[in-house]
C-alpha positions in Angstrom: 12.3 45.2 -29.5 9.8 42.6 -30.0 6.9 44.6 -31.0 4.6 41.7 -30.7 5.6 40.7 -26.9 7.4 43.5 -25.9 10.6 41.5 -24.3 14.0 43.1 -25.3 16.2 41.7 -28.2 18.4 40.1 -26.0 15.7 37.0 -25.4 14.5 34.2 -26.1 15.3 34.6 -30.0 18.5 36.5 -29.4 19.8 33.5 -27.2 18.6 31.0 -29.2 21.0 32.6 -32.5 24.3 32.7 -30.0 23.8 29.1 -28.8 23.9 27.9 -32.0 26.5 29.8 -33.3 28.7 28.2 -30.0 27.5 24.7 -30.9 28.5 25.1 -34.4 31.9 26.1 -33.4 32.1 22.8 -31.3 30.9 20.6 -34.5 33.8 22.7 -36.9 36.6 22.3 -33.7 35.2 18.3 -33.6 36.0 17.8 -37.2 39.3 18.7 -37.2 40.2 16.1 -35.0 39.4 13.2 -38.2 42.5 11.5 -39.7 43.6 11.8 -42.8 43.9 8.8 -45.3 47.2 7.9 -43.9 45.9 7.4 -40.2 48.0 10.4 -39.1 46.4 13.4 -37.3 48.1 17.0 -38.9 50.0 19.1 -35.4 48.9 21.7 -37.0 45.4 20.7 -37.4 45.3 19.1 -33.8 46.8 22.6 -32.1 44.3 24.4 -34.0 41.4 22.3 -32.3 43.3 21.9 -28.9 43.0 25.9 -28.9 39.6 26.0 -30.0 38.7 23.7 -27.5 40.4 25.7 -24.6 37.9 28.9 -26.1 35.0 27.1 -25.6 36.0 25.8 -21.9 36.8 29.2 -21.2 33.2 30.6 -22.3 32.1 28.4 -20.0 30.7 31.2 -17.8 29.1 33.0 -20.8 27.5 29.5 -22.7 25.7 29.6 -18.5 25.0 33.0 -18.9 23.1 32.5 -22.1 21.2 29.6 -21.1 20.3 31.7 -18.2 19.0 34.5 -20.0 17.1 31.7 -22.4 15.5 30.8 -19.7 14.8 34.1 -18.5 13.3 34.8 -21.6 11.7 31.5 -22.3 9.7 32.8 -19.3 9.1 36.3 -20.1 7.7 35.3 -23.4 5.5 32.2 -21.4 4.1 34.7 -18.6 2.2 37.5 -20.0 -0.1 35.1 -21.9 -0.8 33.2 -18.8 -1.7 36.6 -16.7 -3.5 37.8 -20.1 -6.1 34.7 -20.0 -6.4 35.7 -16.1 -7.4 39.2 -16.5 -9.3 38.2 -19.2 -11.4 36.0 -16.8 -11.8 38.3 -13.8 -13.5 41.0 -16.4 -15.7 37.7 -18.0 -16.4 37.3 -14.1 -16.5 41.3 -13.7 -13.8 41.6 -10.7 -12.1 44.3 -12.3 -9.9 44.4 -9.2 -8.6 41.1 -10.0 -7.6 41.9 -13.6 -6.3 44.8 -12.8 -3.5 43.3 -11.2 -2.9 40.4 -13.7 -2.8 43.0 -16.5 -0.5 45.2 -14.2 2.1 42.2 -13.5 1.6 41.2 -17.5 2.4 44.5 -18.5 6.0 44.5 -16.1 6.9 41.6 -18.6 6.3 43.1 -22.1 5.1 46.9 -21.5 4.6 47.1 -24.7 2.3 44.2 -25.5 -1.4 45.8 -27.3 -3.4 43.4 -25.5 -2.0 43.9 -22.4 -2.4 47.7 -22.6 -5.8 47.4 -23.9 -6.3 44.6 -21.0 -5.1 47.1 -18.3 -6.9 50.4 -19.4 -10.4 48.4 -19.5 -9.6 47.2 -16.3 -9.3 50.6 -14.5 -12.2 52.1 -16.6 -14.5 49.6 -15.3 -12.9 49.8 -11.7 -13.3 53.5 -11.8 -9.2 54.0 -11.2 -9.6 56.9 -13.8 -6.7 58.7 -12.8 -4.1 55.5 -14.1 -6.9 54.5 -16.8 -6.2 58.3 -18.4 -2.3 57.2 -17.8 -2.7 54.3 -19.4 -5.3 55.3 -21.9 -2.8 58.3 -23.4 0.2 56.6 -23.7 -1.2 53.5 -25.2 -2.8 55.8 -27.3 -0.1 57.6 -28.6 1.7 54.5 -29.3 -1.6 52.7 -31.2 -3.3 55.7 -32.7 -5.2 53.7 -35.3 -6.4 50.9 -32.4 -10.3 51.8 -31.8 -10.8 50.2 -28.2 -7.7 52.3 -26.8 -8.9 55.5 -28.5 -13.4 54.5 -27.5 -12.1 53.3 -24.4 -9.7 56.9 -23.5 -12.9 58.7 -24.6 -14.8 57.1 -22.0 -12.6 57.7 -19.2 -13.1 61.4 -20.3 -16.7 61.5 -20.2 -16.7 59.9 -16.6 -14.9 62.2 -15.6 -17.1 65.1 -16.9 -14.5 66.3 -19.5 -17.1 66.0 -22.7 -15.3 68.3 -24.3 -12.3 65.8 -24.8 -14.5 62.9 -24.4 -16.6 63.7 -27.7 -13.1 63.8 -30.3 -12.0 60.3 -28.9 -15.1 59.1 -29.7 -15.5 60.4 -32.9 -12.2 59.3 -33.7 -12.7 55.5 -32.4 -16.0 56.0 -34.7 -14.0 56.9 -37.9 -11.5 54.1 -36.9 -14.2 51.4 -37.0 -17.8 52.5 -37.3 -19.4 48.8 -36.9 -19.3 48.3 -33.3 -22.9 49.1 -31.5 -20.7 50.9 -28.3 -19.5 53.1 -29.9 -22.4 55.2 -31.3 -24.2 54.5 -28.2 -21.2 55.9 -26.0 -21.1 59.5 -28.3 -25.3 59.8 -28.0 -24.8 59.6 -24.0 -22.0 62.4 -24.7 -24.1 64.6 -26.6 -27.3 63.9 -24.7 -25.1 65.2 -21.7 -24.7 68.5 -23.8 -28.0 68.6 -24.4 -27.8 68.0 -28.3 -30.5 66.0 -29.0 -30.8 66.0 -32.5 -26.9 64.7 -33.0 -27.8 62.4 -30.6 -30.7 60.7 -32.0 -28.5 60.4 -35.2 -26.1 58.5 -33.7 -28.7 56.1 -31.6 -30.2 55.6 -35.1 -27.0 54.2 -36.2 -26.9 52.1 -33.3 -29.6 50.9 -33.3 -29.7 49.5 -36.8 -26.1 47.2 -35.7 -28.4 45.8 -32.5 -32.3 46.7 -33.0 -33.0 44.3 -29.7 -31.4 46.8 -26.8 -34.8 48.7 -25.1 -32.1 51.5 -23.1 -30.8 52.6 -27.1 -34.9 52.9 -27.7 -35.8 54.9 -24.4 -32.8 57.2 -25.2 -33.9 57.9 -29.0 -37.4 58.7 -27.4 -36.4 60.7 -25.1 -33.7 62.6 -27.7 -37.2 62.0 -30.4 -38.9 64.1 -27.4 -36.4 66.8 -26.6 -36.6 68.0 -30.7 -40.7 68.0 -30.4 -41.0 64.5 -31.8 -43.5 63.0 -30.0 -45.4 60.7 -32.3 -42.1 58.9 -33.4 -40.8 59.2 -29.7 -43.8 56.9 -28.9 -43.3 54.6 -31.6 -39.7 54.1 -29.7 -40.9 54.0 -26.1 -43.5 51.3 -27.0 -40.7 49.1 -28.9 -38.4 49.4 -26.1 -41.6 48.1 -23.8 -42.2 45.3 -26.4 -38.5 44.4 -25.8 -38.4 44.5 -22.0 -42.0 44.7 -20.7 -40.6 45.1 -16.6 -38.0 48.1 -18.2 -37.5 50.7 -15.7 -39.5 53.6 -16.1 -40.4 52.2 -19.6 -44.8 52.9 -18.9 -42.9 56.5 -17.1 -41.2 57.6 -20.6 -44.2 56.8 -23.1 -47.0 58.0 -20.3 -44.7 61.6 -20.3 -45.3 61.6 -24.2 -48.2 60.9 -24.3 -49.5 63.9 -22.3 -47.1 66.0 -24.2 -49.5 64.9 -27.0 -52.6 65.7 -25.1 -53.9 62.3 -24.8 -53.8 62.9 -21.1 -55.9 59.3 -20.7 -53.3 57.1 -21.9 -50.6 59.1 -20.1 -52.5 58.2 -16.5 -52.9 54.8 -17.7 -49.0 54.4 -18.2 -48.1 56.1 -15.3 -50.4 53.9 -12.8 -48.7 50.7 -14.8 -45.0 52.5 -14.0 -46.7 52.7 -10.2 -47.1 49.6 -9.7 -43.2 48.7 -10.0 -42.8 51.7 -8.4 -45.3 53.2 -6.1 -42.8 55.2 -4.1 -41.2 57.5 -7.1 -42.1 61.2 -6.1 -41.4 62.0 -10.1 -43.9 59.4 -11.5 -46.7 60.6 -8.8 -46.2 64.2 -9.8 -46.6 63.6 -13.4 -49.5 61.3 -12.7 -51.4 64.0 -10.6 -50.1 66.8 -13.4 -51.9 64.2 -15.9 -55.2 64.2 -13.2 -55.1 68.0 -13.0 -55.9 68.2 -16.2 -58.2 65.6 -17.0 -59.9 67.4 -13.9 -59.4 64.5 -11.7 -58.8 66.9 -9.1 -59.1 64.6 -5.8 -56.9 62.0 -6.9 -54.4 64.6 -8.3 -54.4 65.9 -4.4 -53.7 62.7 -3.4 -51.2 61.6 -5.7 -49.2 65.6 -5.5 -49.1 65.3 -1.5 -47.5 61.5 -1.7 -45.1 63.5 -4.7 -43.9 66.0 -1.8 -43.4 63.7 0.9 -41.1 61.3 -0.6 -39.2 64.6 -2.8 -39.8 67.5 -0.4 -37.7 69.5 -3.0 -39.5 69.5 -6.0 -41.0 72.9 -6.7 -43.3 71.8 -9.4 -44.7 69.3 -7.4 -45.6 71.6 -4.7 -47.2 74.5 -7.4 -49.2 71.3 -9.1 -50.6 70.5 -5.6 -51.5 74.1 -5.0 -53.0 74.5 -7.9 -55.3 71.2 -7.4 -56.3 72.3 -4.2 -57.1 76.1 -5.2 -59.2 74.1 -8.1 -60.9 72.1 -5.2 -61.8 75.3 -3.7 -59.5 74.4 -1.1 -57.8 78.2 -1.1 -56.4 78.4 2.2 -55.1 74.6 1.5 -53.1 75.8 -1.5 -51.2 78.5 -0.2 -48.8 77.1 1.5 -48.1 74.3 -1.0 -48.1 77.6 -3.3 -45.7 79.6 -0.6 -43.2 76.5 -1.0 -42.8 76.5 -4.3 -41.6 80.1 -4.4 -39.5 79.2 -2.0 -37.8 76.9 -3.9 -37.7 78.5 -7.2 -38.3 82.0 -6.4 -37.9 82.9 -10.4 -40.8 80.5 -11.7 -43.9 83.0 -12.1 -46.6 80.7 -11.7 -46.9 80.2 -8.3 -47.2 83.8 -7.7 -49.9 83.6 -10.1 -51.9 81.1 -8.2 -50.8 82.4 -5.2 -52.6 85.7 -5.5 -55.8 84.1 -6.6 -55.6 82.1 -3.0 -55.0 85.0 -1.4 -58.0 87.0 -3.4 -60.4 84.0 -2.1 -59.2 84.5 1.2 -60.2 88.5 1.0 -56.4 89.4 1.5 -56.5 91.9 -1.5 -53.2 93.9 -0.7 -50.8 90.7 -1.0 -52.7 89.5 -3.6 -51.9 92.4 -5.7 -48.0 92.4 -4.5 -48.0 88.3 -6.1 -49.6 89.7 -9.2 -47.1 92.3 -9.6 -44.5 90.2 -9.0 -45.7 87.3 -11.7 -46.0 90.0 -14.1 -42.0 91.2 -13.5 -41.0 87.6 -13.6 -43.0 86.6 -16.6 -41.7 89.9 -18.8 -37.9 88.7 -17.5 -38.5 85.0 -17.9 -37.2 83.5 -21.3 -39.3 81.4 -23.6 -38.8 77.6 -23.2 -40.6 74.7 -24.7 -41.5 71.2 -22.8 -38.6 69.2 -22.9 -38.8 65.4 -21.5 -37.9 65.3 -17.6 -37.0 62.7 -15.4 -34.4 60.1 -14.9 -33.5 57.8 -17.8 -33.5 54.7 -15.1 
């Protein structure tokens, strides 16, 4: 086998040796026909050549069949560089559809061509044919275990998949195979970020970002990781370099406005958040930490206003509804905040804070008896509730 190609033995090489071994025999059978020094041709000599002669008419057939098959190969080995440069240009182009087939009909020729494999598994990862990509990933794989695309590229068919836990040893193992490409730290941080591991994961988006310091997403995730382990000074270092990269990066001002306020400096997180508004007024997470922010720099009418638009465009989001309660109760609006109060529990019954605020509505409204039940009940849920620290919240993009 042609490890290079992947066409069979019996090709274009193969078929090359055999013809001229054939014509050879012609040029020895032709010589035997010269004369001697006396002008005389030897019988012996002459029936010698006569019956070589009548071997070579009679292989005929085979000499055809040889040039047929050296032509057959002469193709093979032509094709799969052709349909390789096509692939190659439909993912330039990013129809994955289209390369998918060219690396398909290049991979019928020589199955065992490394390009063409590679080619063909990249082609269904980015098409999201995960199913074949795994196929195709694993056996090309097994065959090229020290090739780092196949092995990065099987790990990431894993972790679309949600299968971390094969996802992360692929990836790790690509790493070890060749550490110097930016992908592939940045592919293990979005596996571990997914598992929640911050810390490993802001190791690893360290790393890639010292290959390609100019990428604002690798910045906004070490933040955010930077954020999840109680970093928040160098988490803001990070959002504002990602911002000095891409100034219109999504939910760029959202990100440093959210630490900020976990720093207190509730001021400069209301000033981010109105600049994140303003590329997108409609996003029920940006409002509600916006009119969190207000809440507590006592902005309490523009909190409302902010919190209600919050629940109308996310009418889901239990926090939302207990910060709008709580402005409102803060207002002196008490018959105004229970029900925004009421919905929260009904959406996260466990969270005791709502029943918290709750009974103080209900205490301004002269309903003692229920107040007490809420009180009861925040006390139970606060003994049974475990103890958590603020973790950053909200999409990456």
């Amino acid at each position: 086998m042609n490890s290079a190609s992947g066409v069979e033995d019996l090709g274009f090489e193969a078929v090359q040796r055999q013809r001229y071994y054939l014509l050879l025999a012609c040029r020895q059978g032709a010589g035997r026909l010269q004369f001697s020094g006396s002008r005389t041709c030897s019988w012996s000599r002459f029936s010698s050549f006569v019956f070589r002669f009548r071997e070579l008419l009679l292989a005929g057939p085979f000499l055809a069949l040889l040039w047929t098959l050296s032509a057959a190969a002469w193709s093979q080995d032509r094709q799969p560089p052709s349909l390789i440069r096509e692939g190659q240009e439909a993912i330039d182009a990013g129809d994955f559809v289209r390369a998918a087939r060219a690396f398909e009909r290049a991979r019928q020729l020589a199955p065992n061509s490394q390009e063409v494999n590679r080619g063909l598994l990249l082609s269904y990862l980015q098409e999201g044919r995960l199913r074949e990509a795994e196929e195709i990933g694993q056996a090309a794989v097994a065959q090229w275990p020290k090739d780092p695309e196949l092995t990065h590229w099987l790990g990431l068919v894993y972790f679309k998949q949600h299968r971390n836990a094969l996802a992360l040893p692929q990836l790790r193992k690509a790493e070890g195979l060749d550490a110097s490409p930016y992908d592939v730290h940045f592919d293990v941080a979005l596996v571990l970020l997914s598992d929640d591991n911050y810390s490993e994961a802001a190791g690893e988006l360290e790393k890639a970002i010292k290959i390609d310091p100019k990428t604002a997403l690798a910045h906004v995730l070490l933040g955010r990781a930077y954020q999840n382990t109680n970093r928040s000074v160098p988490a803001v270092d990070q959002f504002q370099t990602a911002l000095r990269i891409d100034p219109n990066l999504p939910l760029g001002h959202y990100h440093l406005g959210f630490a900020y306020a976990s720093l207190g400096r509730n001021g400069e997180a209301i000033a981010e958040y109105e600049k994140e508004l303003q590329n997108s007024p409609d996003n029920p997470t940006v409002l509600h930490q916006l009119g969190h922010c207000q809440i507590e720099a006592g902005a309490w009418k523009f909190a409302i206003m902010n919190l209600q638009k919050a629940t109308q465009f996310d009418s889901r989001n239990s926090d939302a509804f207990y910060d709008l309660g709580k402005a409102l109760l803060l207002q002196g609006d008490a018959e105004g905040a229970a029900p925004a109060l009421r919905r929260a529990i009904e959406l996260k019954p466990s969270n005791p804070s709502p029943h918290y605020q709750l009974a103080r509505a209900l205490e301004k409204q002269g309903n003692k008896e229920e107040a007490r039940r809420e009180l009861e009940t925040f006390s139970a849920l606060k003994k049974a509730q475990p103890v958590t620290g603020g973790m950053a919240a909200g999409p990456i993009q």
